[in-house]
C-alpha positions, 0 to 999 in steps of 0.5 A, spaced: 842 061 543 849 061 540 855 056 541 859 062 545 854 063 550 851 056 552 860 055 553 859 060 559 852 058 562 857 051 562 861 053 566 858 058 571 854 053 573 860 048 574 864 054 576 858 056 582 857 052 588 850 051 588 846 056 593 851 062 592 847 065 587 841 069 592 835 070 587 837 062 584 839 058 591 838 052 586 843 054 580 850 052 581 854 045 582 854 041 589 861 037 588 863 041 595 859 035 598 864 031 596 870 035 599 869 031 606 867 023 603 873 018 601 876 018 596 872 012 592 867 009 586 861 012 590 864 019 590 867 019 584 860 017 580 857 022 585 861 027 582 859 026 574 852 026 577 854 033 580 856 036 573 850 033 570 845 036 574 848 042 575 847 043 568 839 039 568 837 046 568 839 048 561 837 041 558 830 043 561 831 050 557 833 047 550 839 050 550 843 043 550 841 036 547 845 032 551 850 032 557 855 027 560 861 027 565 866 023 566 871 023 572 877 020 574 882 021 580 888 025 578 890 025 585 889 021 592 884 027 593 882 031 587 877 028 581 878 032 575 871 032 572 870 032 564 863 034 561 861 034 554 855 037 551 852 037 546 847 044 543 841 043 539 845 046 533 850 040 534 856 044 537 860 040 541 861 044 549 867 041 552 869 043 560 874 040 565 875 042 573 878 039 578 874 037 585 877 036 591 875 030 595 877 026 601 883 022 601 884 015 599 888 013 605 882 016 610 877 011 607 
């Protein structure tokens, strides 16, 4: 698979809540769990383990070789969340979005 097709199943798997696919409930990000829960470590370490295991699937299928998600409070409520993948060709795959969450002043 080259580099311009493993970037877009990256970031249709981080761009597509999971469960909205009808013949792939499974495929797909859970950050809007996060959406309700205050803004904290917890939430923010949820959020990278979201991103890692939106993208488990291409893991599994050989696609990529390795995957980590950094994410960091851009605002009280919105985590911008940076993933790094690597492909088995050596290709480096970078992705960013934004996750809205609960407000640190809820908390």
């Amino acid at each position: 698979m080259n580099t311009e097709k493993i970037k877009e199943e990256v970031q249709l798997s981080l761009g597509i809540a999971k469960g909205s696919l009808f013949k792939k409930p499974e495929f797909g990000h859970r950050f809007k769990e996060l959406a309700r829960v205050p803004a904290s470590e917890n939430t923010r370490s949820r959020a990278e383990t979201y991103a890692c295991e939106a993208l488990q699937w291409m893991l599994d299928y050989k696609h990529l070789r390795s995957v980590t998600a950094d994410a960091t409070y851009k605002d009280n409520d919105k985590l911008l969340v940076h993933v790094e993948c690597v492909a088995y060709n050596g290709d480096v795959i970078e992705f960013s979005r934004f996750v809205e969450v609960g407000d640190v002043h809820n908390s």
